[in-house]
C-alpha positions as CSV (number, residue, x, y, z in Angstrom):
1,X,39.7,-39.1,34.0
2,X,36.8,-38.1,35.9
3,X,38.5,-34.5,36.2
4,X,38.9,-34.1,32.4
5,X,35.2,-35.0,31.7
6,X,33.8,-33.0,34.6
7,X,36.0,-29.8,33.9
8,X,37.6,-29.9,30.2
9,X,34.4,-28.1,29.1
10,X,34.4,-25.3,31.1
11,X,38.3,-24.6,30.2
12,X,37.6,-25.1,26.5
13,X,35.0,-22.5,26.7
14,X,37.8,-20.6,28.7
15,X,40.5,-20.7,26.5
16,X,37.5,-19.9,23.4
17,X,37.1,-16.7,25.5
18,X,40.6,-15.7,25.7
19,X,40.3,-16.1,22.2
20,X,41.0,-19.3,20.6
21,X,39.9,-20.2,17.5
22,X,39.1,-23.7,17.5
23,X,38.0,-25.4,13.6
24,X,34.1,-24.8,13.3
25,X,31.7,-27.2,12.0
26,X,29.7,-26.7,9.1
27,X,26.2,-27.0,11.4
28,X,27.9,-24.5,14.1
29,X,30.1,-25.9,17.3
30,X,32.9,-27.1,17.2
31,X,34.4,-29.5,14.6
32,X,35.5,-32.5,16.5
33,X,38.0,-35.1,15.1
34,X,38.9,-38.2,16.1
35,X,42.0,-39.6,16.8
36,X,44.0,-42.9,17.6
37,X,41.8,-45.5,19.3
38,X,39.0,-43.0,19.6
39,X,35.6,-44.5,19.5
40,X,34.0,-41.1,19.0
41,X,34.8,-37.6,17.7
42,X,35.7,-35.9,20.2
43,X,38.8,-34.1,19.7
44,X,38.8,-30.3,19.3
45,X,41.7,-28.4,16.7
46,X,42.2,-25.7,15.7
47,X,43.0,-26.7,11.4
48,X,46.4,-28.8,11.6
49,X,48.1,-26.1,14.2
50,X,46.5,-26.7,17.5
51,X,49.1,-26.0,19.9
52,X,50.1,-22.9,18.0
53,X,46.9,-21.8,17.9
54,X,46.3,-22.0,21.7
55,X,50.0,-20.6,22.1
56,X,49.4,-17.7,20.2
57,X,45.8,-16.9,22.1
58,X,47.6,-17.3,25.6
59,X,50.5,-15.3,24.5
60,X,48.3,-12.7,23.6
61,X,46.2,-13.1,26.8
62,X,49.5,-12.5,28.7
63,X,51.1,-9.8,26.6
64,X,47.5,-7.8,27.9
65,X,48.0,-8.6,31.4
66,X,49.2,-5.9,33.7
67,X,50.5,-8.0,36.4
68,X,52.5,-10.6,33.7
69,X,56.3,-9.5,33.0
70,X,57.6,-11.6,30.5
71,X,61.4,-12.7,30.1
72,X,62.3,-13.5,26.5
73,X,65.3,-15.4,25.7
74,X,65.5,-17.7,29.0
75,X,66.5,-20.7,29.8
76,X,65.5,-22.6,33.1
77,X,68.6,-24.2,34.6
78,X,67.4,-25.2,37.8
79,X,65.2,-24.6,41.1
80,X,66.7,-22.8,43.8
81,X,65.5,-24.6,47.1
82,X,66.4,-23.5,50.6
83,X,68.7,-27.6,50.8
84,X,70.9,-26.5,47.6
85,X,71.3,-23.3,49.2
86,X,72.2,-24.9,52.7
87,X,68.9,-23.3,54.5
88,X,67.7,-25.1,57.1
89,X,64.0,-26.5,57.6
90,X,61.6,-28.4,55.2
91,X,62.9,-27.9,51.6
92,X,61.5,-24.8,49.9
93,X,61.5,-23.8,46.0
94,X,62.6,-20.1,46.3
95,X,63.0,-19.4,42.3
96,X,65.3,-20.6,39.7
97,X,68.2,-19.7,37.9
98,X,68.0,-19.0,34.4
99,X,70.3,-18.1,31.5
100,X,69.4,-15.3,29.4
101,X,70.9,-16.5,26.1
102,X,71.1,-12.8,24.7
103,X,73.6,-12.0,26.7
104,X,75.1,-15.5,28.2
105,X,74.5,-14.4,31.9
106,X,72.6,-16.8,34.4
107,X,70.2,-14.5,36.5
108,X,68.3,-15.4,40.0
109,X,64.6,-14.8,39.7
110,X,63.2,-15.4,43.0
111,X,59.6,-16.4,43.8
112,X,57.1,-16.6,46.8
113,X,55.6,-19.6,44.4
114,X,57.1,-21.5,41.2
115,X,55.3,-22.8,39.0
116,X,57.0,-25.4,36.4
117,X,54.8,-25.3,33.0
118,X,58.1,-26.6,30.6
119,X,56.5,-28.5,28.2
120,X,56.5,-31.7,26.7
121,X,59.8,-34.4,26.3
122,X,58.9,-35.8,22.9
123,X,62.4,-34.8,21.8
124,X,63.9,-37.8,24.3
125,X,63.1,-39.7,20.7
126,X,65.7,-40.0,18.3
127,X,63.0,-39.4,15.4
128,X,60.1,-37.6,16.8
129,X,58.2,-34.2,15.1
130,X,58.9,-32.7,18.4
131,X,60.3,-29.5,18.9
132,X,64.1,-29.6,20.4
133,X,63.1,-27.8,23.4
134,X,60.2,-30.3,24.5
135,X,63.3,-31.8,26.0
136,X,62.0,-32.9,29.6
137,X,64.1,-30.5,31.5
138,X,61.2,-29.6,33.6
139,X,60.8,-33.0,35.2
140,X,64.6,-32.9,36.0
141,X,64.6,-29.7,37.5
142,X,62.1,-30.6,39.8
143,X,63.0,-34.4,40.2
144,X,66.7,-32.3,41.3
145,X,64.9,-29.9,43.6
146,X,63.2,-33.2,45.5
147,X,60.0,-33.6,44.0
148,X,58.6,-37.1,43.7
149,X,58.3,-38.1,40.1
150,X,55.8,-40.7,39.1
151,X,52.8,-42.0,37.2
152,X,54.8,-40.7,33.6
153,X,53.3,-43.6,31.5
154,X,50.9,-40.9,32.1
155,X,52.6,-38.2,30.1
156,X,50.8,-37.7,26.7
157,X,53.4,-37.5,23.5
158,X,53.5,-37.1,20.2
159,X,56.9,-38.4,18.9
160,X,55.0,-38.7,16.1
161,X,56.9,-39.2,12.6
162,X,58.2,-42.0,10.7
163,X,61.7,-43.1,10.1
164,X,62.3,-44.1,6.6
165,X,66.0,-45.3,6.7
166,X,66.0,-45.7,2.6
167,X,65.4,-42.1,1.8
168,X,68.3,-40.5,1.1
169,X,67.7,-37.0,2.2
170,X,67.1,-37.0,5.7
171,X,70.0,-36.7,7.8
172,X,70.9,-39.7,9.9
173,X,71.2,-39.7,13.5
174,X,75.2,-39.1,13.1
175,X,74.0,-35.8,11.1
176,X,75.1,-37.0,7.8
177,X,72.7,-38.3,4.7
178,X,70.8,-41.3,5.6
């Protein structure tokens, strides 16, 4: 916690700079909501599209990068480490396999350094507003390639919808009318 409140400023003025646009308030800074249990407002957005805000900034911060090549259309499989592969030594991550759904062809992308930034794994929930890709795959690639998972009652979600089982046109989990 101490590393949120001591550093979260700077990155917000970071990610302001690579050209978020966060909701303003009416008297100038930013408009700060509050959510949850929240005893004060102090929670920044950008309208009711937050994380598509930020997305799109980044995106567009990476898209003007020189040194960032960017693979559309993959999937992460797995992490290829130097035990799966039979090497011998500490276990390394070398890369990962991915699938390039255009085509339907795994590829090897090796790396000096991984970096595993896969999302979230609201979509675990039978009803959630999650997108089907925040699926947790990340964690299991790297719980599979021998990293200790823990602490993930840390792990912030948003499965965050109601399930009305007397409306009659949302699908059910079977896929037919509920």
């Amino acid at each position: 916690m101490r590393t949120i409140v001591s550093e979260g400023p700077a990155l917000v003025r970071e990610l302001a700079e690579v050209g978020v646009k966060f909701s303003a308030a009416a008297a100038g800074g930013f408009d700060l909501g509050r959510e949850g249990g929240h005893t004060r407002r102090r929670v920044l957005h950008a309208g009711d599209i937050t994380g598509r805000e930020i997305e799109r900034a980044l995106l567009a911060a990476v898209a003007a990068h020189p040194n960032i090549q960017v693979f559309e259309n993959m999937l992460a499989i797995d992490l290829i480490t130097t035990q799966k592969i039979g090497q011998p030594g500490r276990n390394q991550c070398l890369g990962c396999y991915a699938l390039d759904e255009n085509r339907n062809v795994v590829e090897v992308f090796a790396a000096k350094i991984t970096l595993l930034a896969t999302g979230g794994s609201g979509k675990v929930y039978l009803y959630t507003s999650n997108p089907d890709i925040a699926s947790g795959d990340g964690v299991a690639m790297a719980y599979r390639a021998g990293c200790a998972v823990a602490n993930m009652e840390f792990v912030q979600f948003h499965p965050t919808c109601l399930y009305e089982p007397r409306r009659q046109d949302v699908p059910d989990q079977r896929g037919g009318a509920g």
